[in-house]
N, C-alpha and C positions, 0 to 999 in steps of 0.2 A: 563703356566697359566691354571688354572683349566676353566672348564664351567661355575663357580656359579661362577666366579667373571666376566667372560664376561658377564653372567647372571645381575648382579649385575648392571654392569656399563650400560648396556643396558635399565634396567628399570628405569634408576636414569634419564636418555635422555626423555626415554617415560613420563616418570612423567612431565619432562618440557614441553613438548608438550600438556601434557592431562590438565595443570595447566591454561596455554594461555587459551585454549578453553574452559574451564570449572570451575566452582565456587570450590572453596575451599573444599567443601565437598561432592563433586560428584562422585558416585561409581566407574567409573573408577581412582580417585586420589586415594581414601582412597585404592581400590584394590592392586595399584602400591604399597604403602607406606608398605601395610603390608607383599607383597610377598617380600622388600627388607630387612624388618625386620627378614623374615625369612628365608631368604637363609644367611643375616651375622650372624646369629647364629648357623646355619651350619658352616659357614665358621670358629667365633671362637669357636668350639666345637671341627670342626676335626684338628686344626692346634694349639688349645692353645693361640693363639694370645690374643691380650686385645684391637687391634682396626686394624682398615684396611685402607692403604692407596695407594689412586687411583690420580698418579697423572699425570700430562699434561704436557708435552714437547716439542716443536716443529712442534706442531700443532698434535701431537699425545694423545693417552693416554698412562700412563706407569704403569708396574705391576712388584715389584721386579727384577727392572732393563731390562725389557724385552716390548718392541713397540708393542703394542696391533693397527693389521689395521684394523678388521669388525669394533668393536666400534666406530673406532676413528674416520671413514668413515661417521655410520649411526650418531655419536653421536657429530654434528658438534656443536650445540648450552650450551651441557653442556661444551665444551671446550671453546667457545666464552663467558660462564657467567666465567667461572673460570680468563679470561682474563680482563674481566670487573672489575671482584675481584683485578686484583694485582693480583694472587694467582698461585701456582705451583701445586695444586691440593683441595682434602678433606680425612679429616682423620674419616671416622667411627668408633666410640668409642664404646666397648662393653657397653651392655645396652643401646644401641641405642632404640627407642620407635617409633610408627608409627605419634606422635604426633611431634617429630625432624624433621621426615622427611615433614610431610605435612608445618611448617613451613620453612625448606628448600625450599620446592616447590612455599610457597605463595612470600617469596623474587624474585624467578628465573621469577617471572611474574608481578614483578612492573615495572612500566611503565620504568622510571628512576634510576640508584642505584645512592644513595647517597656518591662516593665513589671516592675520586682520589689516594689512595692508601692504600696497604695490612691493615694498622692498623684503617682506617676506615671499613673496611669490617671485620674485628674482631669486632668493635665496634654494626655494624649493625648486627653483626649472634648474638653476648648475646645482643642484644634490643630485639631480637625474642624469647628471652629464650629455644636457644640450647643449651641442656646439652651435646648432645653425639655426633654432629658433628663439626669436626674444621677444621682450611683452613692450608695449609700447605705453606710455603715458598715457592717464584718463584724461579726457577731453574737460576741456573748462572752459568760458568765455574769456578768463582769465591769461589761459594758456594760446589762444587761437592768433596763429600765423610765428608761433614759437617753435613750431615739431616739423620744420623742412618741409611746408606746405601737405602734411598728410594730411590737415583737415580744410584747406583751403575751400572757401565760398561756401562753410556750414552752415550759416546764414541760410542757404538756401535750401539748405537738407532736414531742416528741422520740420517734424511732424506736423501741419496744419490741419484745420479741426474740420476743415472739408473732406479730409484723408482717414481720419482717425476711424469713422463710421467703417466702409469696406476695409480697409486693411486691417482692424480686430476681426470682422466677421470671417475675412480668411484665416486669420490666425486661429482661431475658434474653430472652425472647419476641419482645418490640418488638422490640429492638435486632437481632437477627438475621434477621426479616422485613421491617423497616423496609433493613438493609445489603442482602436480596436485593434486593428492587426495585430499588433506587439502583445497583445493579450489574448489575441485567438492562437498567437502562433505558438504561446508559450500555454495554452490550456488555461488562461485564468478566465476569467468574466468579465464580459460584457458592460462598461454602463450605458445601457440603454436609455434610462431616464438621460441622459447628457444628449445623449444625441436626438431626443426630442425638443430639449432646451431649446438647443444649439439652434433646431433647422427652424422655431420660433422666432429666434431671433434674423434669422437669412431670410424668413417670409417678410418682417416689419422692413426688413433693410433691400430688398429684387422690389415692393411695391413701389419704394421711397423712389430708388435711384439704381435701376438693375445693371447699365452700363459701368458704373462706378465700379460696384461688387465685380464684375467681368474683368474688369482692368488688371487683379488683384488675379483674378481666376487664372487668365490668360498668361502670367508671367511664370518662366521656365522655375520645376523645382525638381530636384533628381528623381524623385520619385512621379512624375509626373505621369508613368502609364500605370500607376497603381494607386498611391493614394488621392493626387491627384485628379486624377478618373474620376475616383466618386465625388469627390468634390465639385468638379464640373456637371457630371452627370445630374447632382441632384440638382446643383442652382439652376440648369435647365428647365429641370423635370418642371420644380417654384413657377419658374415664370410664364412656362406656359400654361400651366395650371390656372394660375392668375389670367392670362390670355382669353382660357377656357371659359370663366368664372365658376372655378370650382369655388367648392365652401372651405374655409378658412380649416376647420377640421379636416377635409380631403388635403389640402395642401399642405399642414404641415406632417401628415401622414405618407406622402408620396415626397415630401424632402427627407425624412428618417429612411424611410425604403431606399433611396438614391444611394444615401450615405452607407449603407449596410450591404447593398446589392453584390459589391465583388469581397466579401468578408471571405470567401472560401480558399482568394488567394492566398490568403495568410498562409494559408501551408503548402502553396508550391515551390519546388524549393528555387533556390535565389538563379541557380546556374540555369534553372530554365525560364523564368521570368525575366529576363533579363538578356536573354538568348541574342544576339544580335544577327546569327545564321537562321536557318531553316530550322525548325525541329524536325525531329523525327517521329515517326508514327508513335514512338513510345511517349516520345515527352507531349505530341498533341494529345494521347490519349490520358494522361494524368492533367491537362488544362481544360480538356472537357470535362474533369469530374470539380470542378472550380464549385457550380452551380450547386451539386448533392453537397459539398462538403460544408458548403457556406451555410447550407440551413440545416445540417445535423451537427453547426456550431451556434445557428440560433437558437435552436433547440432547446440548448442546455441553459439559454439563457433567459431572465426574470421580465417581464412586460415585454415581449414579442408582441407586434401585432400581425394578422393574418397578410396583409400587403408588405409586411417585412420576406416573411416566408416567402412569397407569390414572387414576387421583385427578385426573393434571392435565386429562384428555382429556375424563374421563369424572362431572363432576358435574355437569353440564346435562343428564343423559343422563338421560329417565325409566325407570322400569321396565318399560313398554310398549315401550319401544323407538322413541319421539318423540323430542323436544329437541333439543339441537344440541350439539357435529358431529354429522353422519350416520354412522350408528355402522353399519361391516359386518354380514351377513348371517350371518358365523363368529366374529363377538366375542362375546365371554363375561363376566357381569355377575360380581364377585367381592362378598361379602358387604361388603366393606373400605369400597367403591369405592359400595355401597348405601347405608351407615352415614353415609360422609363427603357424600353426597348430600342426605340428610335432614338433617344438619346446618347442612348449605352453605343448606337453603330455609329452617330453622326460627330460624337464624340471623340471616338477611336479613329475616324478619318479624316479630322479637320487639326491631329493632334501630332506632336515628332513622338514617333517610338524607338527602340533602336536598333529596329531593323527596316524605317521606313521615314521619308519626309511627310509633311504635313499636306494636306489637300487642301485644296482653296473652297469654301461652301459652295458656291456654284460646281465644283466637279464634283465634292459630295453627293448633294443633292442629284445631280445624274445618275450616280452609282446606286443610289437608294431606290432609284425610279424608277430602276433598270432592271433590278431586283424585283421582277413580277412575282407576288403572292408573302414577299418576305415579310411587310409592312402592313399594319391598319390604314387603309388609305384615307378614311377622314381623318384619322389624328395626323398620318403624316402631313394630309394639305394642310390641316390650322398649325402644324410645328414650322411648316415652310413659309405660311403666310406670317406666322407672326415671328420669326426671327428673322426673313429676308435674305438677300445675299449676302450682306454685312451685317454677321451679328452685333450687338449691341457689347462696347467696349473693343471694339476692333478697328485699327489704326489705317486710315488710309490717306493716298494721296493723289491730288486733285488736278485737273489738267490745268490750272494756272500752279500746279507745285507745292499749294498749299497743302502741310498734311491737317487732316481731322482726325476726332474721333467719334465713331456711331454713337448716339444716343438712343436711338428710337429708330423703327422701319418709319414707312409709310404708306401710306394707298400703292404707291410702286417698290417692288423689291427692290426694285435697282437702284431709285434716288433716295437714301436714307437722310436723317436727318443726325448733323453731325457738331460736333465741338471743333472750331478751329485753334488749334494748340502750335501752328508754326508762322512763320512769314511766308510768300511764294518764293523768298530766298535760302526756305529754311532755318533762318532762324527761329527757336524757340521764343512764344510768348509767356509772358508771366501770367498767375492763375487769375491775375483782375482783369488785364490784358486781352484772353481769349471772347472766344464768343461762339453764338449759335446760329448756324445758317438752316436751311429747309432745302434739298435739292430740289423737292420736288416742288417750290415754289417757281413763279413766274420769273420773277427777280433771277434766279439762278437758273436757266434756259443753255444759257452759253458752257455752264460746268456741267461734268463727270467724273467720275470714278476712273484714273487712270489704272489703278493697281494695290492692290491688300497689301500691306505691310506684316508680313506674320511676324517679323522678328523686331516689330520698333516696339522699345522701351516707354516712350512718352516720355 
């Protein structure tokens, strides 16, 4: 699956979001409408095609027979409108118009659809006068290999119950970092009890199988330098914690702080968060107040705890005693609050923003080093010893060509211990198929790590 169609299906989500919150003609819809206009005509220019179709199955999205999971993760509500529809997807018809889309978008925000099945909702998209978007038939075992191959080898796309574990625990993730923000941004409250739940459940699931939940982490979602972030940041924060042998009560108390830590973003505004130039002194000066603003919005809210506050206040904070806010003279650094720091930076550079590609952990790691005074230097060595140069759930490929996936470091950062998931020819194995090597076994002397794959799907 190319980028512009995860591209694509990503903004089509965002649009439903931005529609809820905002009048029909408000810059950020119109925004949304015209950049999906313009990546589908990339899309039929370089492929020829005469429309595109993105559809939904099993609580996924699918793209020429192949399970799309960032989307499908961040992009929970266009998958629950398509379910509202009757419908197995949307078909984008060339000559699509931003005028299709923004009434697309005013349907996905009525209160009510008028609809108890697929030919009602045919009925409602031409009452809107869509020319270029259509619904596509729901998928059935019945119906498979009838719909022009849009659901070809779904067979292979259906949810197995070795998946279901990490890919809810993302979804649970998103979904209640994704409701903070939307609810700090708009002054409502907080459910804090959920995101203790939540990070309860991400402690039982990072012991079981942490690379799994990573795989999940790792896949691209539009919102990926915000809500995303914390999501990463705290599964981090979990594992090493575990690493540590914190107590079960410290851990899932520094997973809630992870998830709550960039809460202040919620109110800066979109055009600078998103910035893909330089900011300017002014707009850095309103990203540095991220920190004060995050906890005089936890403030307001019901079971706070003190490393919620600490977390929110305190990961710009160096351990010199730089960075911003201006941290008093009587404040006191907690190991928790050093952990979720290193996180919050090794996060941000091993991550695509969009004004920056992704660092590979090994140049990470330099830049961290590099940074005299900026880090806990015990916690960063046990954060380095125990994630390695290939974190856990990161794709790589081997000098006979095979790719893997990390599961585990080991006594050597460098020879991790890995899932092998292709041929040395690249072909993909199936999930019985695969297996577990040990680099850092005898056995495997003659292999290495040729090169990180930031951008393989698995």
């Amino acid at each position: 699956m190319s980028d512009r169609i995860n591209d694509i299906i990503m903004l089509l989500c965002k649009g439903i979001e931005n529609r809820k919150l905002y009048y029909a003609d408000h810059p950020r819809v119109n925004s949304l409408a015209e950049e999906i206009v313009r990546l589908a005509n990339d899309h039929y220019a370089a492929t020829g095609a005469e429309e595109l179709f993105i559809g939904m199955a099993d609580g996924f999205f699918v793209f020429e027979g192949t399970r799309i999971f960032g989307p499908s993760i961040a992009g929970k509500k266009l998958i629950q409108f398509a379910g509202a529809l009757y419908c197995g997807g949307f078909i984008l018809q060339k000559g699509i118009t931003h005028a299709d889309l923004k009434k697309f978008f005013d349907i996905t925000a009525l209160r009510s659809l008028p609809v108890k099945k697929i030919g009602d909702a045919r009925v409602l998209f031409k009452s809107y006068g869509m020319s270029h978007i259509g619904i596509g038939d729901p998928y059935t075992e019945q119906t498979l290999g009838l719909r022009d191959d849009r659901f070809k080898d779904l067979e292979d796309v259906s949810v197995d119950e070795a998946g279901q574990g990490p890919a809810l625990l993302y979804q649970e993730l998103f979904d209640v970092v994704s409701q903070a923000y939307g609810n700090a941004a708009l002054a409502r409250n907080i459910d804090i009890k959920k995101a203790r739940s939540v990070s309860e459940f991400m402690l039982s699931s990072i012991q079981t199988s942490f690379a799994d939940v990573m795989q999940y982490v790792h896949y691209p979602d539009y919102d990926s330098y915000t809500i995303g972030h914390s999501v990463r940041v705290s599964s981090l924060a979990v594992y090493i914690g575990t690493k540590l042998h914190w107590t079960e009560q410290e851990l899932l108390a520094i997973g809630t702080a992870g998830l709550l830590h960039d809460i202040g973003k919620s109110r800066i505004p979109v055009e600078i968060l998103l910035k893909k130039g330089q900011l300017t002194e002014e707009e850095c000066a309103v990203v540095r107040k991220h920190p004060q603003t995050g906890v005089e919005i936890l403030l307001e809210q019901k079971g706070v705890s003190d490393l919620d506050l600490a977390a929110c206040w305190g990961h710009h904070l160096r351990h010199d005693g730089g960075g911003y806010p201006h941290r008093p003279s009587w404040a006191v650094r907690h190991p928790a609050t050093a952990l979720l720091q290193i996180c919050d930076v090794f996060e941000a550079l091993t991550a695509v923003r969009p004004y920056k590609a992704a660092l590979l952990p090994q140049s990470a790691y330099g830049a961290m080093l590099a940074d005299r005074g900026a880090f806990h230097p015990g916690v960063l060595a046990a954060f380095i010893d125990a994630v390695g140069l290939y974190p856990p759930g990161t794709y790589v490929r081997l000098s006979d060509r095979r790719v893997g996936m990390v599961t585990t470091s080991s006594e050597r950062i460098d020879r991790p211990n890995l899932k092998i998931i292709t041929s040395a020819h690249g072909e993909p194995l199936y999930a019985k198929e695969q297996y577990e090597i040990a680099l850092n076994d005898r056995k495997c002397q003659g292999l290495c790590v040729e090169t990180v794959l930031l951008d393989y799907l698995g």
